[in-house]
C-alpha positions as a Markdown table, in Angstrom:
| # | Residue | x | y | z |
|---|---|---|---|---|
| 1 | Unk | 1.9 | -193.6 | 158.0 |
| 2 | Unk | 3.0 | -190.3 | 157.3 |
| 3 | Unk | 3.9 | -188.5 | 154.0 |
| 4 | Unk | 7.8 | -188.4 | 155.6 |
| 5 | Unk | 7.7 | -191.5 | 156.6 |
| 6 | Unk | 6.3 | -192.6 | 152.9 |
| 7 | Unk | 8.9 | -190.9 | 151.0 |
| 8 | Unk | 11.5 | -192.5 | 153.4 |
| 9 | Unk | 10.1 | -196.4 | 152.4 |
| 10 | Unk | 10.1 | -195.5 | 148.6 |
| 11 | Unk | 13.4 | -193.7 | 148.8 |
| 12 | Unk | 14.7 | -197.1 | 150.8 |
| 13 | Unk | 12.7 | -199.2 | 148.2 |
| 14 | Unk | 14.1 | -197.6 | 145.6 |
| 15 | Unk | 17.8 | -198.2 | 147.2 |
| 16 | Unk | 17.4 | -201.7 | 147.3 |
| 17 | Unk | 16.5 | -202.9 | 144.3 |
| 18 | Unk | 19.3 | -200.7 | 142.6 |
| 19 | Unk | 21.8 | -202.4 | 145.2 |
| 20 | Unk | 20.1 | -205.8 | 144.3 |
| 21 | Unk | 20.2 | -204.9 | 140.5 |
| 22 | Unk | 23.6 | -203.9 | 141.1 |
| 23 | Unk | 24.9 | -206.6 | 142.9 |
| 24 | Unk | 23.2 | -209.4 | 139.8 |
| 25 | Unk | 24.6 | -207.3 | 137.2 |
| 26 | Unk | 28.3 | -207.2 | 139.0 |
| 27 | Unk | 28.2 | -211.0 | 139.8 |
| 28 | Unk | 27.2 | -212.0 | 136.1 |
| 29 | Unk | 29.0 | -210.1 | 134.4 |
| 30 | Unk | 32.6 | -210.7 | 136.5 |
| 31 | Unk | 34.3 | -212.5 | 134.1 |
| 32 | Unk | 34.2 | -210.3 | 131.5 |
| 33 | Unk | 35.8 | -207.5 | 133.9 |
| 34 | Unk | 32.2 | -205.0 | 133.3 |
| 35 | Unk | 30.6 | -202.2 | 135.2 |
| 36 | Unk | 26.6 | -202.8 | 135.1 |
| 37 | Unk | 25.9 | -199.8 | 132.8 |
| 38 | Unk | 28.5 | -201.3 | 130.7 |
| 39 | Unk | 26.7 | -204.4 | 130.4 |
| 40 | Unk | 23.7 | -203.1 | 129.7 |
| 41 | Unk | 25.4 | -201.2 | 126.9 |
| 42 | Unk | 27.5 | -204.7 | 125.4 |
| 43 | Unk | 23.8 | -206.5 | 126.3 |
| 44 | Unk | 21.9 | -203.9 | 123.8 |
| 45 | Unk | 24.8 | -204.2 | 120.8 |
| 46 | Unk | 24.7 | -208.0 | 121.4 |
| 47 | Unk | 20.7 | -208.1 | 120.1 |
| 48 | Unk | 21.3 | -205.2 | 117.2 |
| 49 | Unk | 24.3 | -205.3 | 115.1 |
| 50 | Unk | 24.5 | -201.5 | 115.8 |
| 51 | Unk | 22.9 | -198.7 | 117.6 |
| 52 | Unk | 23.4 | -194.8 | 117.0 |
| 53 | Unk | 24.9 | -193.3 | 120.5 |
| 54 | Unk | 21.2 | -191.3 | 120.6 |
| 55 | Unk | 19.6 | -194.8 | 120.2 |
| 56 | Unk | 21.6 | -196.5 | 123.1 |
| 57 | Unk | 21.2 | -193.0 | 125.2 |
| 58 | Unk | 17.5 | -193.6 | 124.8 |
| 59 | Unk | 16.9 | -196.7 | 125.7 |
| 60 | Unk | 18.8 | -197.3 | 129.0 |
| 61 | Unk | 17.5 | -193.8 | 130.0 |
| 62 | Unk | 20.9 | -192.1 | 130.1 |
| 63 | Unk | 22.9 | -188.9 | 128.6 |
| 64 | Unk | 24.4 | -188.8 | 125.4 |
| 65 | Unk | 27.6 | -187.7 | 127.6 |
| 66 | Unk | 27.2 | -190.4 | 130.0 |
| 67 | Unk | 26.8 | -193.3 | 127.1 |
| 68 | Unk | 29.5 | -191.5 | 125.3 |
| 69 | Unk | 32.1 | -192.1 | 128.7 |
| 70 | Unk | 30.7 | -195.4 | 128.9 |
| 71 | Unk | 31.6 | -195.9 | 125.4 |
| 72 | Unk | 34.9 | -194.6 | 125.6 |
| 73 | Unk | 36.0 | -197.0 | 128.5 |
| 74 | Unk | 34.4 | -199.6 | 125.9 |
| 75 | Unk | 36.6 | -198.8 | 123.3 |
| 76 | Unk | 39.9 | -198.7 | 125.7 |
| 77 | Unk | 39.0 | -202.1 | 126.8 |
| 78 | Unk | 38.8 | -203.2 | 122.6 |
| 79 | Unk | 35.2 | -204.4 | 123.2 |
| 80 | Unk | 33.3 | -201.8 | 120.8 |
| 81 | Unk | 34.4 | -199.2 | 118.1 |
| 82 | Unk | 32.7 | -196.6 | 116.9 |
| 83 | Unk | 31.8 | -196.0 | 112.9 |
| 84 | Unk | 30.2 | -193.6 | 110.3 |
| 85 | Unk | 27.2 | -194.5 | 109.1 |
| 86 | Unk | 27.2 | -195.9 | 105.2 |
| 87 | Unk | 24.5 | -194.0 | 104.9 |
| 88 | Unk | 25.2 | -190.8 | 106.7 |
| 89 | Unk | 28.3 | -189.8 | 107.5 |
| 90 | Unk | 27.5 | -187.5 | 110.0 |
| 91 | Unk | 26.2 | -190.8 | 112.3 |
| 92 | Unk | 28.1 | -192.6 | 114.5 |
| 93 | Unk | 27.5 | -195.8 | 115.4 |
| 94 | Unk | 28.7 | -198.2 | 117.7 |
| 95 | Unk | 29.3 | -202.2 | 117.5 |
| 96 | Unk | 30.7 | -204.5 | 119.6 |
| 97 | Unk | 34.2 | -205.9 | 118.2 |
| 98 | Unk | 34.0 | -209.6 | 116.7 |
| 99 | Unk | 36.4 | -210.7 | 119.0 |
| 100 | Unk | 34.3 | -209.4 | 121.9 |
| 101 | Unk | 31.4 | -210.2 | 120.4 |
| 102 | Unk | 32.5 | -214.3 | 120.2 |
| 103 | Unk | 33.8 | -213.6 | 123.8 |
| 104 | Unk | 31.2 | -212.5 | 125.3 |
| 105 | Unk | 27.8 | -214.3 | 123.4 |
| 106 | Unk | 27.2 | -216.7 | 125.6 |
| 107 | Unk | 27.5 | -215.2 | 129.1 |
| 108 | Unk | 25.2 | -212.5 | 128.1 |
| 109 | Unk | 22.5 | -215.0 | 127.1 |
| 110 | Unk | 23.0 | -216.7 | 130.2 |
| 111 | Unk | 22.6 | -213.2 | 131.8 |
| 112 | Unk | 19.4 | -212.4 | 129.7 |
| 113 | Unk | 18.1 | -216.5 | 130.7 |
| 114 | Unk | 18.4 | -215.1 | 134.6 |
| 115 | Unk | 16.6 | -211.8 | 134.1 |
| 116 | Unk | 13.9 | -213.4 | 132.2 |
| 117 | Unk | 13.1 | -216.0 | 134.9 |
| 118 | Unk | 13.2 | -213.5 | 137.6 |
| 119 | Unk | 10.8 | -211.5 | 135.3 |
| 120 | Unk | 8.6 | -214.5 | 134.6 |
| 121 | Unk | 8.2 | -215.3 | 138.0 |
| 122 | Unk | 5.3 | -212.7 | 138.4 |
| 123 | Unk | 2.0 | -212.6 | 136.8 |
| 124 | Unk | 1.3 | -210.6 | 133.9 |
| 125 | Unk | -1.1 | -208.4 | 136.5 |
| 126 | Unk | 1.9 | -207.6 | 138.5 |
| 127 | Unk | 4.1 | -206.8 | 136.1 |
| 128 | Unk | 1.6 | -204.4 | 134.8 |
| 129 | Unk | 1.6 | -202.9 | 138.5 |
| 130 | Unk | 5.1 | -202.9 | 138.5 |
| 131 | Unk | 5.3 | -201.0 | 135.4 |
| 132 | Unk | 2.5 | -198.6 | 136.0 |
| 133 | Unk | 4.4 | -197.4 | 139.6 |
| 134 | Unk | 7.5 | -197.0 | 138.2 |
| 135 | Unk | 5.7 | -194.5 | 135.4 |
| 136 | Unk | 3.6 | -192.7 | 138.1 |
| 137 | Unk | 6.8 | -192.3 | 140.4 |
| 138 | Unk | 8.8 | -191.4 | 137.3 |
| 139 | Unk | 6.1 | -189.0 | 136.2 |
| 140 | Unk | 5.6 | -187.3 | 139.7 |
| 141 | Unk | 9.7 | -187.2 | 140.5 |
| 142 | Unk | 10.2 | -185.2 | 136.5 |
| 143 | Unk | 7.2 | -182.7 | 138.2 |
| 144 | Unk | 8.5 | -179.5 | 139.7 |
């Protein structure tokens, strides 16, 4: 196979597990009327009773500007609200609302249960390889 062709099946590769991620995230998370990124985002404050924007930037891989508009559709929607830090009140940080919170508990850990058994379905082994191709592709796309 060519390097074209190559690039073509990991650019298609890539485009349908996104589409399949996609399409999981869309159909669990119907009922409570979410975007996937904004799932993700209600799915992080529901395992930390607050996250710094910077923290919740960080670890789905996003802007702060792009958390920050996720946010802010968050906070139309009365699901999260945005604080000051007791301790410094130059910090903002963001927790789910207690109504939304109550509301939405149990579908996300029935949203976590399906990602874990897709997850578990592979060996440890290929996770690792999973893992390790993602980095290299990550590492050599970030290359200029």
């Amino acid at each position: 196979m060519e390097n074209i062709e190559k690039t073509y099946e990991v650019m298609k590769k890539l485009k349908s597990i996104k589409e399949s991620m996609h399409q999981m995230m869309q159909h669990q998370l119907k009922d409570l009327t979410l975007t996937g990124p904004q799932g993700m985002v209600v799915g992080l404050l529901t395992r930390h009773d607050s996250l710094r924007m910077s923290e919740i930037a960080d670890k789905m891989g996003l802007s702060l500007s792009t958390v920050s508009e996720i946010i802010d559709r968050l906070e139309k929607m009365d699901a999260v609200k945005r604080m000051k830090s007791p301790e410094d009140g130059r910090v903002v940080l963001v927790e789910l609302t207690e109504e939304f919170r109550k509301e939405s508990a149990g579908k996300f850990k029935e949203v976590e249960s399906i990602w874990l058994k897709k997850i578990e379905m592979a060996s440890e082994d290929e996770l690792q390889k999973i893992i390790d191709g993602l980095e290299a592709l990550d590492k050599l796309l970030g290359k200029e």
